[in-house]
C-alpha positions, 0 to 999 in steps of 0.5 A: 253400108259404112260406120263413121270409121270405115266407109268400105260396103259390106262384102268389102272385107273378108272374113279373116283379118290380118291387122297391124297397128300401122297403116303402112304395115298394112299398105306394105303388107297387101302390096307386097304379099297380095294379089287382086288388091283393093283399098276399101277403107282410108278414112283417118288413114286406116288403110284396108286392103281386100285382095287373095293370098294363094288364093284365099280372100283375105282383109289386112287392116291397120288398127292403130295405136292403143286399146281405144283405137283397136277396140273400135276397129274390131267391134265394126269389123265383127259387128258390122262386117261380119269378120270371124277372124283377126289376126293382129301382127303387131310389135313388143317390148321384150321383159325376157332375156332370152326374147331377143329382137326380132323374135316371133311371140304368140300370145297366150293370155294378155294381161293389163291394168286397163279399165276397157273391159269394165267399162265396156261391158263390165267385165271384171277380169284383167287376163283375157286368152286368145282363140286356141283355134287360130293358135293351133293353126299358127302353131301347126304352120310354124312346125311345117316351116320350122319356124322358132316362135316362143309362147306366152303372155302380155301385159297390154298397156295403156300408157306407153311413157310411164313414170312410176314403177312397174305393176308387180302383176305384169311379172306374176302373169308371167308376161314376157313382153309389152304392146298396146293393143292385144287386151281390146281385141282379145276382149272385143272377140270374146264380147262377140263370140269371136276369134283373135290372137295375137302375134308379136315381133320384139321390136325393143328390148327394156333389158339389153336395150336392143332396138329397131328403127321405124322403118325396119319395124315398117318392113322386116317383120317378114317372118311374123307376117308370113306365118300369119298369112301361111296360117289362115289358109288352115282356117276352115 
C-alpha cells in the first residue's frame, strides 16, 4: 500500500508519530535518538523513520511547511496508516515577553484566520484544541524531568511575510506565539476522531528581536524532543 505522497507498506509506520516541519529534523531526530531505524518514506523529501525509542516502536515524520503540506501528511497517516497519535514538534515566533528563545511551548488551542478547516469539511470554527490526553502525558512527563514548559494558545498562519496589520484576534485568543502547522493537525484529528498536540520551541521572537540559525533550529531543539519522546512511553 502507497498513497501519492508516501510509498512506505502499511505496517511501516507506527502508531504514535513524532513530526517536524523539517525533513532533517526528522533525519536528526531517528539517527540520533532511535534505534533499529528504517527510512520508510522519502518521496518529496519527506523523510520517514520507523525505528524503537526504549524500546517502543515509533514513526518520526517531516511535515513540511504550511497548513496544506501537514494536513495531507496527517490525513494519510490517520487515514491510511492507521496512526493514532501525532505529535508535532516544531518551532514559533514568540508575541510574550516572557517566552524567551528556546523555551518549550504546549499548545492548547490553536487559532487561525485560515479557511482550511471550511474548506475541508466545512467546519466553521477558527479555535481548534489538541488532545487533553497526549497533553496530560507530556505534562506528567515534564514534572518527572522537572522541565519548565509554559501553556497556552497559537495563532497558526498562512502567510509567513505578511504586510498588513496583525489580526486583533490572535491577541483576544490569548495567543502567545506564531507557527504554520498546528491548526491543520489539530483540525485533521478531530475530522478523524484522532489524537494531536503540539509542542513548539521559540525560534525567534517578534518583541526583543531574538533569534536562531537554521542550523540550531535543525539540531538544539534537544529539550523539546526529548519530552516528546519520553511522553509517548506513557501513552497506552
Amino acid at each position: 500500500m502507497s498513497t501519492p505522497h508516501n510509498e512506505a507498506n502499511l505496517g511501516d509506520i507506527a502508531k504514535t508519530v513524532i513530526m517536524p516541519g523539517d525533513p532533517l529534523r526528522a533525519k536528526y531526530i531517528a539517527e540520533n535518538f532511535m534505534t533499529d531505524i528504517k527510512l520508510v518514506n522519502s518521496v518529496r523529501g519527506i523523510y520517514a523513520y520507523t525505528g524503537k525509542y526504549k524500546g517502543k516502536e515509533i514513526t518520526v515524520m517531516a511535515s513540511g511547511m504550511g497548513m496544506p503540506s501537514i494536513g495531507i501528511y496527517a490525513y494519510e497517516l490517520y487515514q491510511f496508516y492507521d496512526v493514532e497519535e501525532i505529535i508535532r514538534v516544531g518551532s514559533a515566533g514568540s508575541y510574550d515577553v516572557n517566552l524567551h528563545v528556546y523555551d518549550v511551548l504546549l499548545v492548547e488551542n490553536s487559532y487561525s484566520d485560515s479557511s482550511f478547516a471550511q474548506v475541508q469539511n466545512h467546519s466553521n470554527y477558527d479555535i481548534v484544541p489538541s488532545s487533553s490526553k497526549l497533553n496530560g502525558a507530556i505534562l506528567d512527563t515534564a514534572n518527572e524531568r522537572n522541565q519548565h514548559i509554559v501553556t497556552g494558545n497559537v495563532y497558526s498562519t498562512d502567510v509567513f511575510y505578511r504586510q498588513v496589520d496583525e489580526n486583533p484576534k490572535v491577541q483576544e485568543n490569548k495567543c502567545l506565539a506564531c507557527e504554520m502547522e498546528s491548526f491543520a493537525l489539530f483540525h485533521t484529528a478531530k475530522m478523524l476522531n484522532k489524537e494531536a498536540t503540539c509542542l513548539l520551541t521559540i525560534s525567534d521572537h517578534f518583541v526583543t528581536g531574538e533569534e536562531t540559525t537554521p542550523k540550531e533550529r535543525e539540531t538544539e531543539f534537544k529539550k523539546m524532543i526529548e519530552l516528546a519522546l519520553d511522553s509517548i512511553l506513557k501513552i497506552a
